[in-house]
N, C-alpha and C positions, 0 to 999 in steps of 0.2 A: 920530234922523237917520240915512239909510244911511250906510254908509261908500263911498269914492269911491276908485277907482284903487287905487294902490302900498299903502295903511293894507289897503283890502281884500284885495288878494292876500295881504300879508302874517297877516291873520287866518287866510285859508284853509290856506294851508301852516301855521299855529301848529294850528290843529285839526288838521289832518293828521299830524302829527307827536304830536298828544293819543294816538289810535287807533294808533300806531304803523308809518303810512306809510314806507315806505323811499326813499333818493334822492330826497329834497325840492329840487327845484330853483323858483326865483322866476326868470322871462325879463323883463326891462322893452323892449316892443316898440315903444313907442314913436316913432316915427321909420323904424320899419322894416316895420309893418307897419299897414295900415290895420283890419285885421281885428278885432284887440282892443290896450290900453293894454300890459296884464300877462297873463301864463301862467304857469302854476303846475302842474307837474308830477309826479305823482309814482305811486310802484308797490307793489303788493301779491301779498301770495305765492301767492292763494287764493281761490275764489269766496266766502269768507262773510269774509275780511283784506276784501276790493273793495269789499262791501255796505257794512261797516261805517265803512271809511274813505269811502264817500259820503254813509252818513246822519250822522255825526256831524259831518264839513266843514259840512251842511247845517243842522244842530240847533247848531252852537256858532256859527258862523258869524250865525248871525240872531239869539242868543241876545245875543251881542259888539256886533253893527253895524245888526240889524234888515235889513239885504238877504239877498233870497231869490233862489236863479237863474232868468233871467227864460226861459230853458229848458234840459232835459236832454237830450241826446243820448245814441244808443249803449245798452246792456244790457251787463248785467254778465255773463252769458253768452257776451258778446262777446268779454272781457278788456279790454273800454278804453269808460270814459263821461267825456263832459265836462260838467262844470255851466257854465253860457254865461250869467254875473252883466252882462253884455255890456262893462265896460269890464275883465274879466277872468276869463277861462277856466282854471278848475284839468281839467286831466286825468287822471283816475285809471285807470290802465295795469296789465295785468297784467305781469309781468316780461317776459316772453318779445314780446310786442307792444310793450314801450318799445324792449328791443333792436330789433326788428323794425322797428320805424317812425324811431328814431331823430331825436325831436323836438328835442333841442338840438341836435344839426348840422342840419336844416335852419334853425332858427332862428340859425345861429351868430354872426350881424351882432347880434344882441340881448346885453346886456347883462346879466350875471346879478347881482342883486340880492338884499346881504345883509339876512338876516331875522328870522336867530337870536333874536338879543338885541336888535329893532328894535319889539317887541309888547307889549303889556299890553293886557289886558283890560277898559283901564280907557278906552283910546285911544276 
């Protein structure tokens, strides 16, 4: 069975955090944005840190829940791709483009959502 919503974001940022992602932030958009439920954010120091923090969100992620992103945005040449799971979008940002973009202040009405200690793998 995929996983839905909040369970799913929260796997994405636990992989992310596997590969050692930095600034793992969860947004719960819910109410505030029609766009997606959950965002999931987070940054790497380096073009092959970037790679890897997308294929393993992607390989643990479906390995956890069986949901695959129903598309990918952006290259990692870019510094910033997002996997668009569509009821939740992890962005993987390179350092300098999270400064630059600054996705929790524009998101700043959303809610951030603890995740830490909210996952098993078993969920």
């Amino acid at each position: 069975m995929a996983a839905e919503g909040q369970n799913l974001a929260v796997a994405c940022a636990k992989a992310a955090e596997e590969i050692l992602a930095e600034d793992i932030e969860v947004l719960d958009l819910r109410g505030v944005s029609s766009l997606t439920d959950f965002m999931v954010v987070c940054s790497g120091s380096s073009m092959p840190h970037l790679k890897a923090i997308l294929r393993e969100v992607e390989v643990k992620v479906h390995g956890w829940t069986e949901a695959k992103p129903l598309y990918t945005e952006g290259r990692v040449d870019s510094r910033w791709v997002v996997l668009d799971y569509v009821d939740v979008m992890v962005h993987v940002m390179h350092h300098e483009m999270r400064e630059l973009y600054a996705l929790e202040d524009l998101w700043g009405d959303a809610a951030s959502v603890e995740w830490e200690s909210s996952f098993s793998e078993e969920n």
